[in-house]
C-alpha positions as CSV (number, residue, x, y, z in Angstrom):
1,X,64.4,62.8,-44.6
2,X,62.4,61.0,-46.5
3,X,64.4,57.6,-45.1
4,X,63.8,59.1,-41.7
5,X,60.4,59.2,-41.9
6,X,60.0,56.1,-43.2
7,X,61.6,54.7,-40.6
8,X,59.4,56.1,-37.8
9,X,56.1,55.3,-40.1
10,X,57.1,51.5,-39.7
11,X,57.9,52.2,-36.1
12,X,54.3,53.6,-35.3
13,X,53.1,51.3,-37.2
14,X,54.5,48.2,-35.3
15,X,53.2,50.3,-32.0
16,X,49.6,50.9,-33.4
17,X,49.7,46.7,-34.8
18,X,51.3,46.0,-31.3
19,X,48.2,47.8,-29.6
20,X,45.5,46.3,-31.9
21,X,47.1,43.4,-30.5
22,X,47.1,43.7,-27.5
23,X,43.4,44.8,-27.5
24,X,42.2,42.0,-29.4
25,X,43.8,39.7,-27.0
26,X,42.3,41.7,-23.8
27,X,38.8,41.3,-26.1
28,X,39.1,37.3,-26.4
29,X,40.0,37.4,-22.6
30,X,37.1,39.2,-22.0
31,X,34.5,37.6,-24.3
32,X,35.9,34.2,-22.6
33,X,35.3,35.1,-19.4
34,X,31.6,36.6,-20.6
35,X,30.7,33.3,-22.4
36,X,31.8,31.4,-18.9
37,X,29.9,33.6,-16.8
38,X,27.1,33.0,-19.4
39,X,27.5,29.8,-19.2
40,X,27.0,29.7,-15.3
41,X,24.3,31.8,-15.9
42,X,22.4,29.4,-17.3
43,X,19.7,26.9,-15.5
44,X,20.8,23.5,-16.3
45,X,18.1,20.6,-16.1
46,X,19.2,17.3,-14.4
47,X,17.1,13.6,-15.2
48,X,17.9,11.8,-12.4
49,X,16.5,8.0,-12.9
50,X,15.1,5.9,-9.3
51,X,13.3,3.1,-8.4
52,X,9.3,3.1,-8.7
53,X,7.1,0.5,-6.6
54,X,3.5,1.2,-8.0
55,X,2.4,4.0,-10.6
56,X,4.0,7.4,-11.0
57,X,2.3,9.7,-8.1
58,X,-0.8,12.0,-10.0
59,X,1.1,14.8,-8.3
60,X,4.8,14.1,-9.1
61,X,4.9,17.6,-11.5
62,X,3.7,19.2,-8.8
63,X,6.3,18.2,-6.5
64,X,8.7,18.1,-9.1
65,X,7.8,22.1,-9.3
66,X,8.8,22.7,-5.8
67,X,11.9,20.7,-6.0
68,X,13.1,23.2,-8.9
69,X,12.1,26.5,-7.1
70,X,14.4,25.0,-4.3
71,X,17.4,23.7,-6.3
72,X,17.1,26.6,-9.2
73,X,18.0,29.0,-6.2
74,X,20.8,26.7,-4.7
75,X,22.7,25.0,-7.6
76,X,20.8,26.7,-10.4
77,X,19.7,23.5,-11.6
78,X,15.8,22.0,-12.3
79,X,15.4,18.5,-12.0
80,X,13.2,16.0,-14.0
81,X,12.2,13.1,-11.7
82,X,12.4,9.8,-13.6
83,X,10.5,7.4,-11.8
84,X,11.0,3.8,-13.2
85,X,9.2,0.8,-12.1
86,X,11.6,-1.8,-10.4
87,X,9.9,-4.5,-12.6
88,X,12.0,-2.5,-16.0
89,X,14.6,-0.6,-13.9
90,X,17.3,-2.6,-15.0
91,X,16.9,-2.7,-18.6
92,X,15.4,0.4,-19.1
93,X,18.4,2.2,-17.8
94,X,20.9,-0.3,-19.1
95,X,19.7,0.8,-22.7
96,X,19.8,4.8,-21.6
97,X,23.5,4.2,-20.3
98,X,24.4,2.3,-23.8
99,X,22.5,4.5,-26.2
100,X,23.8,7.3,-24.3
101,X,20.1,8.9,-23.7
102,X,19.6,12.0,-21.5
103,X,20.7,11.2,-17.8
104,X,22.6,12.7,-15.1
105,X,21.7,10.7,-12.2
106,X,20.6,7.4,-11.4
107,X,20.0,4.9,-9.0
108,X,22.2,1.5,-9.0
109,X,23.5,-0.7,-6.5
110,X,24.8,-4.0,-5.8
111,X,22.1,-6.6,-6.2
112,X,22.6,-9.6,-8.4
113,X,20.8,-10.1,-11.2
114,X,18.8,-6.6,-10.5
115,X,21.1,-3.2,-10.1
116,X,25.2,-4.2,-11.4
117,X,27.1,-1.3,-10.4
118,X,30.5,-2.9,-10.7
119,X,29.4,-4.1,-14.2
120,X,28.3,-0.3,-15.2
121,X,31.6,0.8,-13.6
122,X,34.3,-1.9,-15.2
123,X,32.2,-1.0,-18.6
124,X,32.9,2.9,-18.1
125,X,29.1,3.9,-18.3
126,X,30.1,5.3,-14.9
127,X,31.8,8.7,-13.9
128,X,34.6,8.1,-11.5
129,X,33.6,11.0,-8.7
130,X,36.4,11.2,-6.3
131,X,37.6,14.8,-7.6
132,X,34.1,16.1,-8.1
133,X,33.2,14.9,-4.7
134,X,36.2,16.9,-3.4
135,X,34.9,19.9,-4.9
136,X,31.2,20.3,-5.1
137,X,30.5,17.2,-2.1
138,X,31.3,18.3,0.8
139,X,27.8,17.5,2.1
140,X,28.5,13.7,1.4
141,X,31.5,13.4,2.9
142,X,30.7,14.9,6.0
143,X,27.6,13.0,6.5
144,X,28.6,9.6,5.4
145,X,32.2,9.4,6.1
146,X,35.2,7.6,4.3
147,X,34.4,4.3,5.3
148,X,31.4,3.7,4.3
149,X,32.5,6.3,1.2
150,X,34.9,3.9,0.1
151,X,33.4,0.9,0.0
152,X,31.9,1.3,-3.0
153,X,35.5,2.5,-4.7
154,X,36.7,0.1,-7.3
155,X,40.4,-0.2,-8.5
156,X,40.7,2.7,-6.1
157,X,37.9,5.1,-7.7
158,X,34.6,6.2,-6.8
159,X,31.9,5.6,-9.4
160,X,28.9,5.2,-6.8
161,X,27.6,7.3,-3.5
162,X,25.8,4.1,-0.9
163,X,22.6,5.8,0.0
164,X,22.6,6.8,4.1
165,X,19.9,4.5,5.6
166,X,20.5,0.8,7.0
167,X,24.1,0.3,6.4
168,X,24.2,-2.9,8.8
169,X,21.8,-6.0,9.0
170,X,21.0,-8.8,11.4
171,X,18.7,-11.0,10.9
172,X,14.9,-11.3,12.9
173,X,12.6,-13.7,13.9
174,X,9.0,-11.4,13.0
175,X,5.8,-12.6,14.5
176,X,2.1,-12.0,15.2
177,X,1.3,-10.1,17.9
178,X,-2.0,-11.2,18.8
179,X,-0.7,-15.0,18.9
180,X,2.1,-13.9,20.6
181,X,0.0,-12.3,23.3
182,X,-2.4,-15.2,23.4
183,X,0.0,-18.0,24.4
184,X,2.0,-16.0,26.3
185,X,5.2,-16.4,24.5
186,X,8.4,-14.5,26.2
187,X,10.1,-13.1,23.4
188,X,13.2,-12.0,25.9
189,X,13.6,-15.9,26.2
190,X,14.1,-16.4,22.4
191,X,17.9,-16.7,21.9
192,X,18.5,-19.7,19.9
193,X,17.0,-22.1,16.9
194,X,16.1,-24.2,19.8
195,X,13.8,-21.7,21.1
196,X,12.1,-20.9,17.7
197,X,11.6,-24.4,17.6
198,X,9.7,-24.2,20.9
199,X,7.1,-21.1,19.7
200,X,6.5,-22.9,16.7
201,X,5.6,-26.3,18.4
202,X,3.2,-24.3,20.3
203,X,1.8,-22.6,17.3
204,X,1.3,-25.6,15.0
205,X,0.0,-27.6,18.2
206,X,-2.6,-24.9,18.8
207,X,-3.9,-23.3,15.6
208,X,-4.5,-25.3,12.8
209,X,-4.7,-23.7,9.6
210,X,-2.4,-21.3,10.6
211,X,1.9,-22.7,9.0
212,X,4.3,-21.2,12.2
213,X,6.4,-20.0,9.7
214,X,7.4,-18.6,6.0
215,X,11.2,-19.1,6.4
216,X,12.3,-15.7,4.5
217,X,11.1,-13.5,1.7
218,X,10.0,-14.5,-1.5
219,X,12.9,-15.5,-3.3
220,X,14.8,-16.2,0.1
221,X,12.3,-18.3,1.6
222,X,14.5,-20.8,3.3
223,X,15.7,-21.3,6.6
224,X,19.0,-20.7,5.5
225,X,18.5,-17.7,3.7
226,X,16.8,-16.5,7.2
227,X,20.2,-17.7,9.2
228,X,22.6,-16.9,6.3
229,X,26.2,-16.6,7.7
230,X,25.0,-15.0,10.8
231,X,29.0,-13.7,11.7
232,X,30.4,-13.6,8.2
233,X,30.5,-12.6,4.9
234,X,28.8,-13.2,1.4
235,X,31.5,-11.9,-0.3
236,X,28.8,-10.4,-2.6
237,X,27.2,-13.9,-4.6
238,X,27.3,-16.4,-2.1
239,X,30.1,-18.4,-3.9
240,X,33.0,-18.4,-2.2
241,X,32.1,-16.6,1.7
242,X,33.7,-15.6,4.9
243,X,32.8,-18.0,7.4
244,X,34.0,-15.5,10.0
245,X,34.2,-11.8,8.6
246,X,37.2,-10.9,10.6
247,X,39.1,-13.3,8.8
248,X,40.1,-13.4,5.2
249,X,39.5,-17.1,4.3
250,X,37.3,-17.2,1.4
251,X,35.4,-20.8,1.8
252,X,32.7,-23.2,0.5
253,X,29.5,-22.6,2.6
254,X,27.9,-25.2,1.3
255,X,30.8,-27.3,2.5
256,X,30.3,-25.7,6.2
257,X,29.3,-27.2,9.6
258,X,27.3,-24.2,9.8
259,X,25.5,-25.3,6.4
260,X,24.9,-29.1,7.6
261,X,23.4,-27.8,10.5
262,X,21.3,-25.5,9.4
263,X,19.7,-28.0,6.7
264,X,19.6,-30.6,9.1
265,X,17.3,-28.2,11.3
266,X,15.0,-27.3,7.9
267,X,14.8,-31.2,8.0
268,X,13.2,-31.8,11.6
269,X,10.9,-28.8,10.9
270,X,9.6,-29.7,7.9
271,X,8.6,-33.0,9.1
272,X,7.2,-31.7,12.7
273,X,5.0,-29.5,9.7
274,X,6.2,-26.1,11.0
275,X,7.4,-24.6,7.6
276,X,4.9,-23.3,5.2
277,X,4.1,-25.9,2.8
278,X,5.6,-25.2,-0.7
279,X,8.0,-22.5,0.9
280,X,10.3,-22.3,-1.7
281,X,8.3,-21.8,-4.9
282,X,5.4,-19.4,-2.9
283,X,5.3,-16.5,-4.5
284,X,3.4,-14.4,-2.2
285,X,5.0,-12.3,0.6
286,X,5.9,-13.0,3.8
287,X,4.0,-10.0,4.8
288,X,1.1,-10.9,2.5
289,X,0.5,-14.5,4.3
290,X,0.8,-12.6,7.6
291,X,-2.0,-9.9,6.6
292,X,-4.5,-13.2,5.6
293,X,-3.5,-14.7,8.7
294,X,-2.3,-17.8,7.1
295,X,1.1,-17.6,8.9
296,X,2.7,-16.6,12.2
297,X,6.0,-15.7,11.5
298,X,8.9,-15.2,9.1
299,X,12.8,-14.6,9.4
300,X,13.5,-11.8,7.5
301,X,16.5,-8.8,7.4
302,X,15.9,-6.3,10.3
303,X,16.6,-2.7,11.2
304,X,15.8,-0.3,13.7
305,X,11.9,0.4,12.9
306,X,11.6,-3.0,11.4
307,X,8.6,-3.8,14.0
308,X,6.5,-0.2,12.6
309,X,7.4,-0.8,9.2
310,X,5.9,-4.8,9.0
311,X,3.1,-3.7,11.4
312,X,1.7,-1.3,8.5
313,X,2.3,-3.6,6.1
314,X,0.7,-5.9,7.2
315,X,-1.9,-3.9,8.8
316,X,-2.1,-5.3,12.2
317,X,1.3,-5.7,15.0
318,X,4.1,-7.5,14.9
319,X,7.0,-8.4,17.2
320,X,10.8,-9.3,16.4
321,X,13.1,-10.5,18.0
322,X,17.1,-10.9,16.8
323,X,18.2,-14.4,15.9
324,X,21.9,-13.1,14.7
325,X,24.8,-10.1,14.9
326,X,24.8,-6.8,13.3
327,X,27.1,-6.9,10.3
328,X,27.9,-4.6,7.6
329,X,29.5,-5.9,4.5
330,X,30.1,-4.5,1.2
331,X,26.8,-6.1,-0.1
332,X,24.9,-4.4,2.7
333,X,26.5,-0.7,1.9
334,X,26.3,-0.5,-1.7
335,X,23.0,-2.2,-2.1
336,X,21.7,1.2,-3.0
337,X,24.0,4.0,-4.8
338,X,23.9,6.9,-6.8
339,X,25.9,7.2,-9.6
340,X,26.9,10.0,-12.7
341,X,26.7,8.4,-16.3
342,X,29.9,9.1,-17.7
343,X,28.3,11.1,-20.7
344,X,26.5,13.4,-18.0
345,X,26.1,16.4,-19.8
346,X,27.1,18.7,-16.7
347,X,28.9,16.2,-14.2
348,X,29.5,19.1,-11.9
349,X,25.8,19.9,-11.6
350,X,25.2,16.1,-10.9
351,X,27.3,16.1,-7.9
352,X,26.0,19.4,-6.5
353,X,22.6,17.8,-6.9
354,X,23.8,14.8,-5.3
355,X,25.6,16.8,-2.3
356,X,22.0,18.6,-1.8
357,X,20.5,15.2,-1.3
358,X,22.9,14.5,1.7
359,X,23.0,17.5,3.2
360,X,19.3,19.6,2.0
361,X,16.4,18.6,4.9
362,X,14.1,20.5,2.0
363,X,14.9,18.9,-0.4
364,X,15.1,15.7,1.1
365,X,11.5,15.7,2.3
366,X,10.0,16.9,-0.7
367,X,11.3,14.3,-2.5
368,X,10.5,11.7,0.1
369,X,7.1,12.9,1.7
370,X,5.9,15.4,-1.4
371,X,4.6,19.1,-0.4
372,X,3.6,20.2,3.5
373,X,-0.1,20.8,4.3
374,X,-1.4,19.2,0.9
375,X,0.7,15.3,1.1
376,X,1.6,15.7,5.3
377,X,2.1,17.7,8.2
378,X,3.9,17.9,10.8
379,X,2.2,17.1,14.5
380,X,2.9,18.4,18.0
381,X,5.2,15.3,18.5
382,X,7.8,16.2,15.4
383,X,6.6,13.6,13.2
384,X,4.1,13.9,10.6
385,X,1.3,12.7,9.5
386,X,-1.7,12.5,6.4
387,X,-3.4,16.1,6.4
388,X,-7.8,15.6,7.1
389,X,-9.3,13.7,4.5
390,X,-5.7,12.1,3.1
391,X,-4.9,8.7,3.9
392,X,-2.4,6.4,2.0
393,X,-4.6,5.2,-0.9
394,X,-5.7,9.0,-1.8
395,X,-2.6,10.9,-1.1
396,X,-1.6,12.3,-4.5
397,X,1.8,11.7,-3.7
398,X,3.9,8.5,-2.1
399,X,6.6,7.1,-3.0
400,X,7.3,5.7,0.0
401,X,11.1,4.9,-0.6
402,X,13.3,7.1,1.7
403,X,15.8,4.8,1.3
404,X,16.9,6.0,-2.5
405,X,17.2,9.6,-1.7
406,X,20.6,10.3,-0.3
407,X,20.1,11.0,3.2
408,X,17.7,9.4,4.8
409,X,18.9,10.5,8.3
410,X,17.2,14.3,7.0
411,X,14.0,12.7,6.5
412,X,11.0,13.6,8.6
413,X,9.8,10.4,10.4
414,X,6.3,9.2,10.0
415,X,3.5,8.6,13.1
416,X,3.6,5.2,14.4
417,X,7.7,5.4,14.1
418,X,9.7,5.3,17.0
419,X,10.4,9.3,17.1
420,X,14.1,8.5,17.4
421,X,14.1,6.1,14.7
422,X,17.1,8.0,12.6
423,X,19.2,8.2,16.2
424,X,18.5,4.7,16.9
425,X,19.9,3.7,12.7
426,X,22.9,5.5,12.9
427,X,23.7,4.0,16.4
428,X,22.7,0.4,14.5
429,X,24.8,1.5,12.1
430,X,28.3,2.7,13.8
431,X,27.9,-0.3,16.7
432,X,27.8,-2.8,13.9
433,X,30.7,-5.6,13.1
434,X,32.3,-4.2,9.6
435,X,33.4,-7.1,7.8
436,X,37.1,-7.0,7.0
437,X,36.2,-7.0,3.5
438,X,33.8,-4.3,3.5
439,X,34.4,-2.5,0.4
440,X,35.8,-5.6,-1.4
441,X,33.8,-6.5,-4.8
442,X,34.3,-9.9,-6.8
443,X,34.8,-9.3,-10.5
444,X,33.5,-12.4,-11.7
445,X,34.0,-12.2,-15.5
446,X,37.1,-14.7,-15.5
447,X,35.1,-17.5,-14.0
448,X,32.0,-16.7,-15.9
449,X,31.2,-20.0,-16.9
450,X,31.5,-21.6,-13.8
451,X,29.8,-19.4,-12.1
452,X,27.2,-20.0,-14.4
453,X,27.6,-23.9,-14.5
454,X,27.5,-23.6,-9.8
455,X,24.7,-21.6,-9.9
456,X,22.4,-23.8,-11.9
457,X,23.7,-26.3,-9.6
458,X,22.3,-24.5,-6.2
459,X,18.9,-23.7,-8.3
460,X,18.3,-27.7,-8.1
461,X,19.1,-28.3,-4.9
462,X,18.9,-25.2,-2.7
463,X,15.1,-25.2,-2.4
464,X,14.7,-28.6,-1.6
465,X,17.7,-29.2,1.4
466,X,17.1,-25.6,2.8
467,X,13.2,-26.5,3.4
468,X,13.9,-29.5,4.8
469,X,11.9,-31.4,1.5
470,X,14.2,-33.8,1.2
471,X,17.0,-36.0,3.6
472,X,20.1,-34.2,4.1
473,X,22.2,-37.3,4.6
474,X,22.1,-38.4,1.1
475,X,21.0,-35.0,-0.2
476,X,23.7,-32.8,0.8
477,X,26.6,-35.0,-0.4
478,X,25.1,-35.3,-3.8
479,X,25.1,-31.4,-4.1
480,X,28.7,-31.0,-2.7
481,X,29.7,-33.4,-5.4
482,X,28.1,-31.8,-8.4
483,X,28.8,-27.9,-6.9
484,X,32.7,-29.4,-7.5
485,X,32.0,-30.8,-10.8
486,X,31.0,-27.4,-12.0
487,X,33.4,-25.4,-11.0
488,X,33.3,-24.2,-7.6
489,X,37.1,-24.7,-6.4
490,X,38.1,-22.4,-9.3
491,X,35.7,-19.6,-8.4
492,X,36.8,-19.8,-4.2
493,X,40.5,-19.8,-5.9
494,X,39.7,-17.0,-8.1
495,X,38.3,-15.4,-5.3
496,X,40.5,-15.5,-2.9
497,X,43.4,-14.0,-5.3
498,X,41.3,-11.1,-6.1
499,X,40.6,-11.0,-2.2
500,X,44.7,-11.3,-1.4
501,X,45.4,-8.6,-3.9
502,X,42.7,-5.8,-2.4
503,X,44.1,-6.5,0.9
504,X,47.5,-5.4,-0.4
505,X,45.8,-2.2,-2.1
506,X,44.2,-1.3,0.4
C-alpha cells in the first residue's frame, strides 16, 4: 500500500507541476501581450528636422500644439517641429545622424554640396522603408505612385520619400511687366534665343540703367545654367550628361555643339552689353535686382504658378514665358525627400507620420499655413488669405515652404494663385518627358579625385565662357584640354558602367 500510494503521490504531483506549468506559461503569454498593448498605449513623440528660411515663427508651439491634438488621436504620436536654418541644415543634422541624437524624421534630398541623401544612404544613417511603407504607407503610395516612388530607391531599396510638388522642370524666360507692357513686347512670339535676343536689344536700346538680363540665379547665373540641357539629362553633377534623355549615352557637355553654341551666344551678348555686368560673382538675387528695378529679366526654373510666386517676391508683376521642355529627371524628383534615421527610436511611428503628411489635408495645412482664423482663412473663392490686421511681416506664423511637407497637392492655395494651381502641377507633372534614367543616382566615391580635380577645373572657367567675359574660340578649347587632363574621361567611363549596370537592374 504504502508503494501504491507513493506511486499516485508522484503521479499528482507531476499533474499539479504540469498545471503550475501550464499556468505560468498562460501568465507570460498574458503579461506579453499586456506589456505590448501597453506599449501601444503609449504616446510616442517624433522630432522631425526641415528646412528654415528666416527665424523660427513666435508661434511655432502653438501650432506645434494643434499638430499633436491632431496626430495624438490618429497615430498616437506628438510631434516636435525642428526647424533648422538652411544656412546649418547640412551640418547640423549630419552631426545628429552620426552622434546618433534624437530624430525620427528629416528632410534631405539630392542637391550637391547641400542635402546628400545617397551619401546618408550608402553610409546606413538611413532606414531602408520599402516594408514599412507597405504597411503603415499606404497614403504615399497611393498619392505619389511607383514611379516617382522609386526613383529615389538605391541598390533596389527605399531610404527616401521625394516630396509631392514640382516633380518636372523647364526652364523660363521671367520679365517685367510694366516694360513689357510699355514696348509692347508679344511674349506669344518668343520661341527661340533669337527672339530673347530681340526683347533685350529693345530693352538695353531704351532704358539705360536698367541690364536686360541676370542670366540665372545666384549661383547659376549664366546663360548656360538658364538653357542647361534643355532635352536631356544631368545625370545628377553635370559630369558626365544625357545629351538626349531618351537615350542612354552618358557624354561630355562641355564637349557638345549644344555647349559651343550656347557660349558663343553669352559671347555676342555680353558684348551688345545685355548681361548684367559682373553676372557671375553677383551675389544678389535675381528677384532682388528685379524688385530695385535694376534688371528686366532672368532665366530661371519654372513651374505652374511660377508668374504669382516671382510677382510677390518681387513685389510688383512679372511675365514668363518657356524657353525649353518639361523634363523630369532623378535630380528634379529627389531634390526634396523625407527620410527615417536608421536609429529611429520607433520607425513604425515615423512612417505613419510620414503617410499622414501625404494623405492628412489637416495636417498638411497646419503645418504649411499655421492655425485657421488666427494665421489665415479661407475666402468665398476657396483660397485663403491673412485674417484683418495680419499681413506677411506680422503673421506669427510662416514658413512659407509647402514644398517640404509631403503633399503639397493637400495644401490650401493662397490669393493671388491661380485657384487651380495644384490641378495645373500635377498635369505639369504627368505630361512631362521622364528621363530614361529617372531614378538612376551616380555613386561617385571611386572617381573621387577626379571629380574633385574636373570640378576645380569648371570653377576657373565656367563663369567666364558662360557670360560671354571672355572669347570662346581660344577659351573653350583651353578648358576642353585641362577638363581631360583632370580626369574627366574616367568619370564619363565610370559613369556610364554604373549607368549600363542599373539599366540591367532595373
Amino acid at each position: 500500500m504504502k508503494k501504491k500510494y507513493s506511486f499516485f503521490s508522484i503521479i499528482i504531483s507531476i499533474m499539479i507541476l504540469l498545471a503550475a506549468c501550464s499556468n505560468n506559461t498562460k501568465t507570460s503569454s498574458e503579461n506579453k501581450k499586456d506589456q505590448t498593448a501597453n506599449e501601444d498605449s503609449k504616446t510616442v513623440e517624433l522630432t522631425m528636422a526641415f528646412l528654415a528660411f528666416g527665424p523660427p515663427p513666435k508661434d511655432l508651439e502653438l501650432v506645434q500644439t494643434e499638430i499633436n491634438k491632431l496626430t495624438k488621436e490618429k497615430i498616437n504620436a506628438t510631434v516636435k517641429l525642428l526647424p533648422i536654418n538652411a544656412s546649418q541644415y547640412t551640418q547640423q543634422t549630419n552631426l545628429m545622424l552620426s552622434s546618433k541624437e534624437k530624430l525620427d524624421l528629416l528632410i534631405t534630398g539630392n542637391i550637391p554640396s547641400f542635402l546628400d541623401y545617397s551619401g546618408q544612404s550608402v553610409k546606413g544613417q538611413l532606414l531602408p522603408l520599402d516594408q514599412l511603407i507597405e504597411k503603415y504607407g499606404k497614403g504615399i503610395s497611393d498619392s505619389l505612385g511607383e514611379q516617382f516612388i522609386s526613383a529615389g530607391k538605391i541598390n533596389g531599396k527605399t531610404y527616401g520619400i521625394p516630396t509631392i510638388r514640382d516633380l518636372a522642370v523647364n526652364r523660363s524666360l521671367i520679365m517685367r511687366k510694366d516694360l513689357v507692357d510699355k514696348y509692347n513686347i508679344d511674349i506669344s512670339k518668343i520661341k527661340s534665343l533669337g527672339d530673347v535676343e530681340a526683347v533685350l536689344k529693345t530693352i538695353k536700346e531704351n532704358e539705360p540703367g536698367v541690364s536686360p538680363l541676370m542670366p540665372g540665379q545666384v549661383g547659376a547665373a549664366t546663360i548656360v545654367d538658364g538653357l542647361f540641357l534643355p532635352e536631356g539629362d544631368p545625370l545628377g553633377d553635370n559630369l558626365g550628361v544625357l545629351l538626349d534623355s531618351s537615350k542612354l549615352k552618358v557624354s561630355n557637355y562641355y564637349e557638345s555643339n549644344e555647349y559651343s553654341e550656347l557660349v558663343k551666344v553669352a559671347r555676342k551678348w555680353y558684348k551688345a552689353g545685355y548681361i548684367l555686368p559682373g553676372a557671375a560673382t553677383n551675389k544678389e538675387s535675381a528677384e532682388s535686382l528685379m524688385k530695385a528695378k535694376k534688371i528686366f529679366a532672368f532665366m530661371g526654373s519654372s513651374k505652374p504658378g511660377i508668374d504669382g510666386q516671382v510677382s510677390k517676391n518681387v513685389g510688383s508683376e512679372v511675365v514668363s514665358v518657356p524657353l525649353t521642355p518639361i523634363i523630369s529627371d532623378t535630380q528634379t524628383v529627389t531634390s526634396f525627400m523625407w527620410a527615417v534615421p536608421q536609429f529611429a527610436e520607433n520607425p513604425q511611428k515615423s512612417v505613419e507620420l510620414l503617410n499622414l503628411l501625404y494623405s492628412d489635408k489637416d495636417l498638411v495645412n497646419l503645418i504649411d499655413w499655421g492655425i485657421e482664423g488666427k494665421h489665415y482663412l479661407k475666402t468665398d473663392t476657396g483660397v485663403i488669405d491673412y485674417p484683418q490686421g495680419v499681413d506677411a511681416n506680422n503673421t506669427g506664423y510662416a514658413l512659407n515652404s509647402g514644398f517640404q511637407f509631403g503633399n503639397q497637392f493637400l495644401s490650401y492655395i493662397w490669393k493671388g494663385d491661380s485657384p487651380n494651381l495644384w490641378k495645373e502641377m500635377d498635369s505639369f507633372n504627368k505630361n512631362a518627358k521622364a528621363s530614361n534614367a529617372l531614378g538612376f543616382l551616380f555613386d561617385s566615391s571611386a572617381v573621387k579625385t577626379e571629380v574633385a580635380a574636373v570640378s576645380n577645373v569648371i570653377n576657373q572657367y565656367k563663369g567666364a565662357l558662360e557670360d560671354g567675359l571672355v572669347d570662346p574660340e581660344t577659351e573653350l578649347p583651353k578648358f576642353q584640354e585641362k577638363l581631360k587632363a583632370a580626369g574627366m574621361d574616367k568619370i564619363i567611363k565610370e559613369k556610364q558602367k554604373q549607368l549600363d549596370k542599373w539599366e540591367k537592374q532595373k
